[in-house]
C-alpha angles and dihedrals in degrees: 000000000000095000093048081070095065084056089048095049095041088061082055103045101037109067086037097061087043091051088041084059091043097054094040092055094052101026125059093274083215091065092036095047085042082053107057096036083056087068087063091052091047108045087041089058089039086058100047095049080052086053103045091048095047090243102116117121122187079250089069098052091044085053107052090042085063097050108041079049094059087042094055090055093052090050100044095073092058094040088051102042094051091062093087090050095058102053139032117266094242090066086038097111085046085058103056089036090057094041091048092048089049088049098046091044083052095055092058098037101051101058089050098044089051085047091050093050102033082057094046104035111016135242108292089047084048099056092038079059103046088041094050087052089046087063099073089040079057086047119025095068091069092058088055095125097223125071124276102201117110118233089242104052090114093066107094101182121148116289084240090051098049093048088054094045082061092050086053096052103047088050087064096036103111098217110023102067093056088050089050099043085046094057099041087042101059102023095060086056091042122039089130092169094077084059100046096109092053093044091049083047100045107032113029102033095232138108143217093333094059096044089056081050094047085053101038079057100055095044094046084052091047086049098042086046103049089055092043082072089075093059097051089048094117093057104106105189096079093166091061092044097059085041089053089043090053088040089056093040094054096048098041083056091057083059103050094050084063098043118106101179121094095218096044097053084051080058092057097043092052083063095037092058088044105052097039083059091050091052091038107054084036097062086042091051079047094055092051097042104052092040122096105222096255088068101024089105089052103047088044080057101064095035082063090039094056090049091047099046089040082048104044095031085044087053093061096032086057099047093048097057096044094065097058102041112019139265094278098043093056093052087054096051091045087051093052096045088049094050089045086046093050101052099045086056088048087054113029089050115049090180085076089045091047101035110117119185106242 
C-alpha cells in the first residue's frame, strides 16, 4: 500500500510538470513562477481563516495539499529555466549548486520550524505564519532584473505539440537521454528512503529514534554533497562525473544492504546522500547548460519528469521487494542492478563519455 502512493502521486504530478515546460518556454517565466507561488499565499490564508473560525475539516487539508502540489509542478520548469538568464554561463554551475542546497536545507528546516511553532503557538498561529513567509516567494520573482520571456514565446502551437517538440528534442540530444536513462535506471531499483523504518526495524533491531538518525544521515550527505560540486567545477567531464557519483551510489547501496550495525549504516547513507546530489546538480547544471533558451522549459521538464517517475515508481518497486525478500535483499539487488545499469550507459553512449563542460 505505501508504495502504491509513489504511482498515485506520479499520474498527478506528471502532465502537470510537462504542462509547467510547456508554459515556461512560451509566458514570462517571472509571471508564471509569481503565479503559481501565489497558490501557496492564498490556501495558507484560506486554512488559517478555517482554523480560526473552527471550520476546518481533514478534506480541506487533503485538498490544498493537492492543489498547491499541482501548482508547484507547473511552477518548477520556469524556476528552474531562468536560471540561465540570470547569471553568466561561466557561475552557472554555482547557481544551481546554491539553488539545490537552499532547496535541500529547506526540506529539513521546515518540518522542524512548523513543529516548533505548532508546539509553541498553536495551529492557527502556525498557518497565519506559513502563510505570512509564502507572500515575498508570490512577489519577489517579479523584481528579478533580467527578462523573463522565453525565446520562443512567439510560437503558438498547440499545448500537445509543444510538449512533443521537447520530446523530440531531448531523444536526439547526445547527452541527455543517457542522464536521464541513468537516473531512471538506478533510482527505480534503489529508492531505499520509502523503506527506512523496515530497515531500522529489521535490521538493526531499533525504532522511531533510529529512523530520525537514518534520515538525518541521508539529508546532511545530499547537502554535503551538493556543495562538494563546487569543488569539483573545474572538472570538466560532467558526463563522467554523474557516471562516477551513480557508480558510488549503487555500490555504496550493495553495502548497506549487508551492513548490520546502526552507526555504520549512518556512514553509508552520509555517502549515499552525498553522491546521489552530485549526480544529481550536476545533471541539472547539464540540462541548462546544453539547451538553447527556446527549449530550455521543456528540457527542464523531463529532466523532472525522469526523477519523479525513477522516485515514485522506485517507491513501489521498492516496497514491493522488499516485501518478498527483505529490506536488505532488496538494497543488494538494487545495488547490482544499479552497477549493471550504470556501465551499460558508460559504454553504449559515448556523448556521456565525451561531454566537457565549456
Amino acid at each position: 500500500q505505501l508504495g502504491l502512493l509513489g504511482v498515485v502521486q506520479l499520474a498527478v504530478q506528471l502532465p502537470g510538470i510537462l504542462f509547467g515546460g510547456a508554459l515556461a518556454d512560451q509566458l514570462d517565466r517571472k509571471k508564471l513562477i509569481a503565479f503559481t507561488q501565489s497558490f501557496s499565499f492564498v490556501f495558507l490564508v484560506i486554512l488559517t481563516l478555517l482554523m480560526a473560525t473552527g471550520n476546518l475539516k481533514p478534506w480541506h487539508i487533503y485538498a490544498v495539499t493537492a492543489i498547491l502540489g499541482i501548482s508547484s509542478v507547473l511552477g518548477q520548469p520556469a524556476r528552474s529555466a531562468i536560471t540561465a538568464n540570470i547569471v553568466p554561463r561561466t557561475h552557472l554551475l554555482h547557481a544551481v549548486t546554491a539553488n539545490t542546497a537552499t532547496f535541500q536545507v529547506g526540506a529539513i528546516l521546515a518540518p522542524l520550524a512548523f513543529a516548533v511553532a505548532f508546539t509553541r503557538f498553536g495551529a492557527t498561529t502556525t498557518f497565519a505564519i506559513a502563510a505570512v513567509s509564502a507572500l515575498p516567494a508570490a512577489v519577489l520573482p517579479l523584481f528579478i532584473r533580467t527578462s523573463g520571456v522565453a525565446e520562443d514565446s512567439a510560437n503558438q502551437d498547440p499545448m500537445l505539440r509543444r510538449m512533443w517538440e521537447g520530446f523530440l528534442f531531448v531523444k536526439a540530444h547526445p547527452i541527455l537521454p543517457g542522464l536521464y536513462l541513468m537516473d531512471v535506471g538506478v533510482t527505480i531499483v534503489s529508492y531505499y528512503r520509502i523503506i527506512l523504518p523496515l530497515i531500522a526495524d529489521k535490521l538493526f533491531k531499533a525504532g522511531a529514534g533510529a529512523v530520525g538518525v537514518l534520515n538525518a544521515a541521508s539529508s546532511f550527505g545530499g547537502v554535503a554533497g551538493t556543495f562538494a560540486v563546487l569543488f569539483l567545477a573545474n572538472y570538466r567531464a560532467k558526463g563522467m562525473l554523474v557516471v562516477y557519483a551513480t557508480l558510488a551510489y549503487s555500490l555504496l547501496l550493495i553495502v548497506f544492504g549487508f551492513n548490520t550495525s546502526l552507526w555504520v549504516a549512518t556512514v553509508i547513507l552520509i555517502g549515499l546522500g552525498a553522491s546521489d546530489a552530485i549526480g544529481m546538480t550536476t545533471r541539472q547544471t547539464t540540462v541548462q547548460l546544453t539547451t538553447p533558451d527556446n527549449m530550455r522549459g521543456r528540457a527542464v521538464s523531463f529532466h523532472s519528469v525522469s526523477a519523479m517517475s525513477a522516485n515514485n515508481l522506485g517507491t513501489f518497486e521498492v516496497g514491493f521487494m522488499s516485501e518478498q525478500i527483505g529490506a536488505g535483499n532488496t538494497l543488494i539487488l538494487g545495488g547490482v542492478v544499479g552497477v549493471v545499469v550504470v556501465l551499460l550507459i558508460w559504454w553504449l553512449l559515448k556523448g556521456i563519455r565525451e561531454y566537457r563542460y565549456p
